[in-house]
Backbone as JSON, one array per atom type, in Angstrom:
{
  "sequence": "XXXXXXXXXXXXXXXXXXXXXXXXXXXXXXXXXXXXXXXXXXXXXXXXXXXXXXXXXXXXXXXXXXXXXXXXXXXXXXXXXXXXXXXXXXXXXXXXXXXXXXXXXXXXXXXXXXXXXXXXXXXXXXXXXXXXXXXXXXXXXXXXXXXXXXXXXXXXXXXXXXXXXXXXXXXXX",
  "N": [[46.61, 22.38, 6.55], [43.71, 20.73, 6.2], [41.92, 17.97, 7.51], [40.61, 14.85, 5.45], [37.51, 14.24, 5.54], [35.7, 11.31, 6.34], [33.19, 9.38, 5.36], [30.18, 8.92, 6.72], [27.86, 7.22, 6.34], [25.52, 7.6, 7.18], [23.56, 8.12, 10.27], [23.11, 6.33, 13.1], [20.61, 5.5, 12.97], [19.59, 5.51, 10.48], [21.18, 3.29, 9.6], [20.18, 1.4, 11.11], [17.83, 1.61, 9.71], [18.27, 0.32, 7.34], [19.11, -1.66, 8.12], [17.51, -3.26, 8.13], [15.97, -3.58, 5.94], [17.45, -4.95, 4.84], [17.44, -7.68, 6.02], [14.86, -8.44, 5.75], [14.3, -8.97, 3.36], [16.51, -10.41, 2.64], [15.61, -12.6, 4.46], [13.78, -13.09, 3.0], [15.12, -14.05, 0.42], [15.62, -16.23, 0.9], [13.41, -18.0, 1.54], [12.75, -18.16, -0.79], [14.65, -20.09, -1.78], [14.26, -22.11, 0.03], [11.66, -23.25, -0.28], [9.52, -24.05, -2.64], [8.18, -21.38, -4.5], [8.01, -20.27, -7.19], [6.17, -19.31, -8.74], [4.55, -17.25, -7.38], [6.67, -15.5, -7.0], [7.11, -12.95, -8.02], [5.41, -11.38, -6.82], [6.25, -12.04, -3.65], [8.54, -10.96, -3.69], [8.04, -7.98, -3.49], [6.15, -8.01, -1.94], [7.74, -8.47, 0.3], [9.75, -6.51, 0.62], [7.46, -3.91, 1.12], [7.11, -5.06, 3.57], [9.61, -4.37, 5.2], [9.64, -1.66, 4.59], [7.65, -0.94, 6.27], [8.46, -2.07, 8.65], [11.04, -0.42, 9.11], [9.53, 1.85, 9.47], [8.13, 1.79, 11.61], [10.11, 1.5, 13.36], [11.43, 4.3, 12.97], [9.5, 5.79, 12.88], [8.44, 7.46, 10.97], [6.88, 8.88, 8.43], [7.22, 8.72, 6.01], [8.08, 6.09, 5.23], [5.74, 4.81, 5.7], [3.94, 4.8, 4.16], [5.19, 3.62, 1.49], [5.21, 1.65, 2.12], [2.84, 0.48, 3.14], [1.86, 0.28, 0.46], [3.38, -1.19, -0.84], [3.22, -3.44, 0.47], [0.95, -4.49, 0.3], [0.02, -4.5, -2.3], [1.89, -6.94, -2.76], [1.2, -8.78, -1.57], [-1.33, -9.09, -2.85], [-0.88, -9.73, -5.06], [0.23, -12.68, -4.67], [-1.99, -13.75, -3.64], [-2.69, -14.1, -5.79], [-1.37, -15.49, -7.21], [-1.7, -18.15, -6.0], [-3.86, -19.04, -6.21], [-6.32, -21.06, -7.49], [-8.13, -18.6, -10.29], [-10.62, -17.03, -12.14], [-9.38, -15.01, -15.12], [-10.5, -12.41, -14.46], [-11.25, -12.43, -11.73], [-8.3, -12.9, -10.74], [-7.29, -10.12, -11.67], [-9.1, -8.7, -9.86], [-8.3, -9.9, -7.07], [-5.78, -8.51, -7.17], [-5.89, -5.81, -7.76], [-8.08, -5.22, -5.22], [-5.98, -5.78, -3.42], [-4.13, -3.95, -3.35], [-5.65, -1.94, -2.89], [-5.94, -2.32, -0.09], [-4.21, -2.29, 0.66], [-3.49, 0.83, 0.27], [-5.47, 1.6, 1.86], [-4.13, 0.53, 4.42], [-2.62, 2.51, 5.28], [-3.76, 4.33, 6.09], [-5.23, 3.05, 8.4], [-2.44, 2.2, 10.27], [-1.38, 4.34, 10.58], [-2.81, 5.68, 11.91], [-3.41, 4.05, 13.86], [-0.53, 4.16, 15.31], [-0.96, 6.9, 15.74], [0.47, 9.19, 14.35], [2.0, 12.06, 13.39], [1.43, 13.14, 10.92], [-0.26, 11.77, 9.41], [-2.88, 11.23, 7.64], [-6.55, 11.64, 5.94], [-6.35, 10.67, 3.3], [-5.07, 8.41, 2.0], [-7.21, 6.79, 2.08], [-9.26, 7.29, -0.14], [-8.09, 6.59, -2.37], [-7.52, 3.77, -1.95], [-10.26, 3.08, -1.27], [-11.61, 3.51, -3.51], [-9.87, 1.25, -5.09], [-10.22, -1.07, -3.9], [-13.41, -1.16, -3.67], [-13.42, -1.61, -6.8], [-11.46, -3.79, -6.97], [-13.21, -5.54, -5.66], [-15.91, -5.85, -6.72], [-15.08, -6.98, -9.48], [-14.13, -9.35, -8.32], [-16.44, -10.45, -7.65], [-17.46, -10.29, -10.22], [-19.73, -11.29, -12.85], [-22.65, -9.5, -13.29], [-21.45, -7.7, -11.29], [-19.67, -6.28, -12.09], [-20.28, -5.15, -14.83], [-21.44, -3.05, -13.05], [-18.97, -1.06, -12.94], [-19.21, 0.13, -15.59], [-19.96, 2.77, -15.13], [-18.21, 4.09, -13.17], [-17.04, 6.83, -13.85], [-19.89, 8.58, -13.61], [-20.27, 7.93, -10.99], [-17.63, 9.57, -9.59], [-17.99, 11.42, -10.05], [-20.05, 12.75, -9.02], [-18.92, 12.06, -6.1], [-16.88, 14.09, -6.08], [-18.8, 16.4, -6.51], [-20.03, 16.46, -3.95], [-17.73, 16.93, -2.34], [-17.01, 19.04, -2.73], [-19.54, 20.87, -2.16], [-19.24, 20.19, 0.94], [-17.32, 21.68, 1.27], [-18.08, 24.1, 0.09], [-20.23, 24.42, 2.42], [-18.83, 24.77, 4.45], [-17.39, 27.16, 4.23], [-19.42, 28.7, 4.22], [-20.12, 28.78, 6.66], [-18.09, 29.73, 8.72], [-17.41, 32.42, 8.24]],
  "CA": [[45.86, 21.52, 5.67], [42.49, 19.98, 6.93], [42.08, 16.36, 6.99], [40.24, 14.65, 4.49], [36.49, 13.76, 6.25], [35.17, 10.42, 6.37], [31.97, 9.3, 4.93], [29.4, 8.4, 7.62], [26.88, 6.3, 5.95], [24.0, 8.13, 7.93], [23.41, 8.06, 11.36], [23.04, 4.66, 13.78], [18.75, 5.18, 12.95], [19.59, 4.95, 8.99], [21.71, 1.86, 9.2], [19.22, 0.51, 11.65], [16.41, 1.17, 8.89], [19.0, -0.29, 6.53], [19.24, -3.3, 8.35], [15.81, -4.62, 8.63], [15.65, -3.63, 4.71], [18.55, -6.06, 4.27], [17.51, -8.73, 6.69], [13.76, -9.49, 5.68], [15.1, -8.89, 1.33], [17.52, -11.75, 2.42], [15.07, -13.72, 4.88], [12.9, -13.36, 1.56], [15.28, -14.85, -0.57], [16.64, -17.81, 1.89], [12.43, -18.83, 1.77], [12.17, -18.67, -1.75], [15.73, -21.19, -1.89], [13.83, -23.25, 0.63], [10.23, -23.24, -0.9], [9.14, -23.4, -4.19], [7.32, -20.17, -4.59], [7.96, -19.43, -8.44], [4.69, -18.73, -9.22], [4.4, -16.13, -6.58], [8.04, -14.87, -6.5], [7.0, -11.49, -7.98], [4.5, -11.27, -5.21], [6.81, -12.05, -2.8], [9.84, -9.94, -3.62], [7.25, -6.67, -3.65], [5.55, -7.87, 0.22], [9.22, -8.02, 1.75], [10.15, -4.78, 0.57], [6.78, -3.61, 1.85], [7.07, -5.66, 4.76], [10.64, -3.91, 5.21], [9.92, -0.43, 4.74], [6.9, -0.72, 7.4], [9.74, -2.12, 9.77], [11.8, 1.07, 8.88], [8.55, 3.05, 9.89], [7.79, 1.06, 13.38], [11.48, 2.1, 14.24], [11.25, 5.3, 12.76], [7.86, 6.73, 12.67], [8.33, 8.39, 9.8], [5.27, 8.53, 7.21], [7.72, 8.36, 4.4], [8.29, 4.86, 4.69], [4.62, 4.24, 6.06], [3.19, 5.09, 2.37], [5.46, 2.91, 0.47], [5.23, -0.01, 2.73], [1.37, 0.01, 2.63], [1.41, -0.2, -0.66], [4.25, -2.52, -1.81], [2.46, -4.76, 0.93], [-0.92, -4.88, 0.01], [-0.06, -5.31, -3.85], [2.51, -7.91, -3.03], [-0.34, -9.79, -0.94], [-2.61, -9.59, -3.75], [-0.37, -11.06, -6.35], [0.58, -13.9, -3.93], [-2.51, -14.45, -3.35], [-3.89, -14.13, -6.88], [-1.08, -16.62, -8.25], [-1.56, -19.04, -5.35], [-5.24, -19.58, -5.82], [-7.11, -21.16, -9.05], [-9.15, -17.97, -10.63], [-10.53, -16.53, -13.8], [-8.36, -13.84, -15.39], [-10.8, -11.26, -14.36], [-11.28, -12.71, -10.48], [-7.56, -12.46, -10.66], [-7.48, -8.89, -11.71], [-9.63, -8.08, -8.77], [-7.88, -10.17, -6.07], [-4.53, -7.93, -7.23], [-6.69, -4.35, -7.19], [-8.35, -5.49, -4.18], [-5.04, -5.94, -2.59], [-3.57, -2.66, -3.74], [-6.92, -0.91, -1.96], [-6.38, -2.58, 1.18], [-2.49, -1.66, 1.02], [-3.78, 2.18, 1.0], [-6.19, 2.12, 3.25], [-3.75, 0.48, 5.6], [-1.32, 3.37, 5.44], [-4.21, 5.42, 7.27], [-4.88, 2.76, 9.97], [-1.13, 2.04, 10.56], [-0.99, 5.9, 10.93], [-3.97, 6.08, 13.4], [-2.91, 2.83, 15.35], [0.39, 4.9, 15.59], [-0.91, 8.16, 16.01], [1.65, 9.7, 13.02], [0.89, 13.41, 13.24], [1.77, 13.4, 9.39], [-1.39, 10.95, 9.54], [-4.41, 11.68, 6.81], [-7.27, 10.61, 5.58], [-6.02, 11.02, 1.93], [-5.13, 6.7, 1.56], [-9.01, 6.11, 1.89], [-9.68, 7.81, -1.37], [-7.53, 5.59, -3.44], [-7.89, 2.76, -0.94], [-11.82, 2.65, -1.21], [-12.18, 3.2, -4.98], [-9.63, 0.21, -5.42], [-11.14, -1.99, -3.32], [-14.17, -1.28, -4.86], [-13.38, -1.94, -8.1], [-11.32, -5.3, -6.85], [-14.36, -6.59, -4.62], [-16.57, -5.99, -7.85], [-14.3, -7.8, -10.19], [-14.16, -10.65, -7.52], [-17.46, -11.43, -7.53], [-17.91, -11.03, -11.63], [-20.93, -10.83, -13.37], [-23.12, -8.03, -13.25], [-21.3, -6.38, -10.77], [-18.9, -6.02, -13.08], [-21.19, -3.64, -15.16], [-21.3, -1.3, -12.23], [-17.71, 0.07, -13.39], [-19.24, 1.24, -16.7], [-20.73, 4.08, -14.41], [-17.14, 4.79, -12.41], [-17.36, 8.53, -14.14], [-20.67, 9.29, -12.68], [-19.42, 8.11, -9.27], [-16.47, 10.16, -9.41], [-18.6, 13.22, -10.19], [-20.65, 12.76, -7.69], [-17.79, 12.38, -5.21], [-16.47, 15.49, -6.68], [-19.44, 17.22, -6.1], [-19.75, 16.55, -2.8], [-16.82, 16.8, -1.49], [-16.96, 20.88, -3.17], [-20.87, 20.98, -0.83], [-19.21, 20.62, 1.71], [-16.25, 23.02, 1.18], [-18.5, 25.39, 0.4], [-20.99, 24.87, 3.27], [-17.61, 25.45, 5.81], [-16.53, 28.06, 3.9], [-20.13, 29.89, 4.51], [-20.47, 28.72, 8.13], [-16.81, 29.96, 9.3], [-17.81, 34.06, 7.5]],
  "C": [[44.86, 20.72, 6.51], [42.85, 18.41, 6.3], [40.66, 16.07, 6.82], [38.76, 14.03, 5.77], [35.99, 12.34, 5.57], [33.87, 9.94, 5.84], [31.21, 8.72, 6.3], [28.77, 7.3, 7.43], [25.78, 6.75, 6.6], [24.51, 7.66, 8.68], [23.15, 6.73, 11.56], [21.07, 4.51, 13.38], [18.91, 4.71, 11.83], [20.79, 3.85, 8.96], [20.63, 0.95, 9.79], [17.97, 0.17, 10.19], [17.48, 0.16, 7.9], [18.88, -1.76, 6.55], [17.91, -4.09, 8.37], [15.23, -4.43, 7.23], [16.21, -5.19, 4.46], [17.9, -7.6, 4.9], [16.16, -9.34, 6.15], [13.58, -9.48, 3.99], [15.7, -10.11, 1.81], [16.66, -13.13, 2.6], [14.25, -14.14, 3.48], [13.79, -14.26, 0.09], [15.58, -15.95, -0.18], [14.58, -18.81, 1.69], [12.65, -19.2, 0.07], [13.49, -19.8, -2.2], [14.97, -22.46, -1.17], [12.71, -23.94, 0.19], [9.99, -22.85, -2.32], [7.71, -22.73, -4.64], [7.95, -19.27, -6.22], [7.29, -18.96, -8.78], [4.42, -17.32, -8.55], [5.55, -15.46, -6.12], [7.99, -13.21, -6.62], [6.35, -10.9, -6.63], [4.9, -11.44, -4.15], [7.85, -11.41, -2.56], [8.86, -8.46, -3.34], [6.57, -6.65, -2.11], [6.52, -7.79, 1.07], [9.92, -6.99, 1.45], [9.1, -4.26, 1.61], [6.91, -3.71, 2.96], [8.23, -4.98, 5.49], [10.73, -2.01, 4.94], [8.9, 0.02, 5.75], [7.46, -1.2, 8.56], [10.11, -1.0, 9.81], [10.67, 2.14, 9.46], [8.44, 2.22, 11.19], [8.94, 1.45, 13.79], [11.53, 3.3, 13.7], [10.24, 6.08, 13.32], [7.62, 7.99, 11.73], [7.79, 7.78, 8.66], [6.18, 8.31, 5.83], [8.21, 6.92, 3.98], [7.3, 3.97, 5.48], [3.66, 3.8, 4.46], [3.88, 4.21, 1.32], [4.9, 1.62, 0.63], [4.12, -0.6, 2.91], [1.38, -0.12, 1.69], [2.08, -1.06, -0.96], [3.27, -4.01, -1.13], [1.43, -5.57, 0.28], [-0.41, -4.93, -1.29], [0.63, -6.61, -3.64], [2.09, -9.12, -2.08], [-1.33, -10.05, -2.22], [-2.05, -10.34, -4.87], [0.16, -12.3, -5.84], [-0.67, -14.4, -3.86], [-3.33, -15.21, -4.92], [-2.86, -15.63, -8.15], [-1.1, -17.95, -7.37], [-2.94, -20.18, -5.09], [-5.73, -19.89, -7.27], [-8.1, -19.74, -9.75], [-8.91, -17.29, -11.76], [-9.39, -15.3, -14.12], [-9.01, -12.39, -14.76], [-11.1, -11.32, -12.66], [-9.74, -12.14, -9.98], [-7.07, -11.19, -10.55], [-7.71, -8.56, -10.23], [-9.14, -8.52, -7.71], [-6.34, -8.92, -6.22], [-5.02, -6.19, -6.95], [-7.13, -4.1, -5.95], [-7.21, -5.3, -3.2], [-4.32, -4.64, -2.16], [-4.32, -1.44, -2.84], [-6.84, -1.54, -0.6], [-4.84, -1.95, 1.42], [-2.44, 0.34, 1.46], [-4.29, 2.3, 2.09], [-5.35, 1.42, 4.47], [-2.74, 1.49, 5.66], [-2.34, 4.56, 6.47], [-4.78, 4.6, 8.61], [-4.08, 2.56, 10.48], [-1.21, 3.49, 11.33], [-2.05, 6.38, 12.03], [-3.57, 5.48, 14.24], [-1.72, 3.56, 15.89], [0.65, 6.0, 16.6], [0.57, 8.95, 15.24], [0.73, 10.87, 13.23], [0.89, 14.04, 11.63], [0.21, 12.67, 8.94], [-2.94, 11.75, 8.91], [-5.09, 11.26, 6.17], [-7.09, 10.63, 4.11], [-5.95, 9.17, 1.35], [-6.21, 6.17, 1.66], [-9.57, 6.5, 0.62], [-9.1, 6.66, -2.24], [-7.71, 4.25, -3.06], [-9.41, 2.38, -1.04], [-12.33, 2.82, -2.7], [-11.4, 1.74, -5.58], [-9.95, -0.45, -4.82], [-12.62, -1.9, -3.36], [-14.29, -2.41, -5.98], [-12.8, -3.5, -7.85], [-12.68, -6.07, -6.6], [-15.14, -6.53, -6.44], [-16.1, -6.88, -9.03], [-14.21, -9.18, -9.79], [-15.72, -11.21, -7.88], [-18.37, -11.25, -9.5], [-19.47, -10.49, -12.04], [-21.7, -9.65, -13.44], [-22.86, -7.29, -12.43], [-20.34, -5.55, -11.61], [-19.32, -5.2, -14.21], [-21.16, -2.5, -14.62], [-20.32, -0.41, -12.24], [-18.12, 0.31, -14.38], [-19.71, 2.52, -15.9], [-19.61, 4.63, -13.36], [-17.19, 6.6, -12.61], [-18.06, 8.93, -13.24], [-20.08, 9.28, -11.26], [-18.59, 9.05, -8.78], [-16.86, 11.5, -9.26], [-19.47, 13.36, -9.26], [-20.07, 12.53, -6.34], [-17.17, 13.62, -5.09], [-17.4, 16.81, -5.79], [-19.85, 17.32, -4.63], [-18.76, 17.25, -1.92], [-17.19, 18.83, -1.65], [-18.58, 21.19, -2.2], [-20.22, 21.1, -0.11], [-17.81, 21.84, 2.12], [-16.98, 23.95, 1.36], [-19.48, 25.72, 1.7], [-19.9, 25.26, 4.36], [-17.1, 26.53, 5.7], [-17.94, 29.54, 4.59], [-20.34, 29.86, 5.77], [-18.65, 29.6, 8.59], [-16.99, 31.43, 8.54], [-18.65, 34.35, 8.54]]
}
């Protein structure tokens, strides 16, 4: 009769990531006991995750918890910042979009500063149309028009991007 196997819990790397989930989730709730951060509690439970799964990637180096942790960051920066500061509903908006586009695009300089060979320029696409659209929202007024024309943009991104496919496709024949 074999004897009955043990559960592991993962390896000594996945408790490690474990632990620096647990530790800056806790340090995050010991501030908001100390500080009154109601206003910005959503915004702060969503940046120490972030903040906590881009730990887990600095001791790892694995892109799968580079991509969350840019983003939980950068949104849970922009709603901290967007309930910590006086602004219109639609300034607001854009400080929280804004935030969200800087949270991508840091998942591809994290991954360059790194050198991640998983590392692509794919978080600048989503990263530079939301920060865009935040920065435009921030500053209101008629830039705020220039998103009725997002379509065209997009199609003209589109089409590009297919130029130069096809000019590599006829240079490399």
């Amino acid at each position: 009769m074999s004897e009955p196997t043990q559960p592991t819990g993962g390896g000594p790397r996945e408790r490690v990531v474990l632990a620096i989930i647990l530790i800056v989730v806790g340090l995050g709730g010991l501030v908001t006991q100390v500080f009154d951060v109601t206003e910005a509690m959503g915004g702060l439970i969503v940046a120490l995750i972030g903040l906590g799964l881009l730990g887990a990637f600095a001791f790892t180096r694995q892109y799968g918890y580079l991509v969350p942790g840019g983003i939980m960051t950068g949104l849970g920066g922009g709603l901290i910042v967007s309930t910590s500061v006086d602004l219109t509903d639609e300034q607001t908006g854009g400080v929280i979009v804004l935030g969200l586009g800087l949270g991508f695009a840091a998942i591809w300089v994290i991954g360059s500063i790194a050198r991640v060979a998983e590392n692509h320029w794919w978080p600048l696409i989503p990263g530079g149309v939301l920060a865009l659209i935040g920065a435009l929202l921030l500053i209101g007024g008629q830039a705020v028009n220039l998103l009725d024309y997002w379509g065209l943009a997009i199609v003209a991104l589109g089409l590009l991007v297919l130029w130069r496919a096809w000019t590599d496709m006829r240079a490399s024949h």
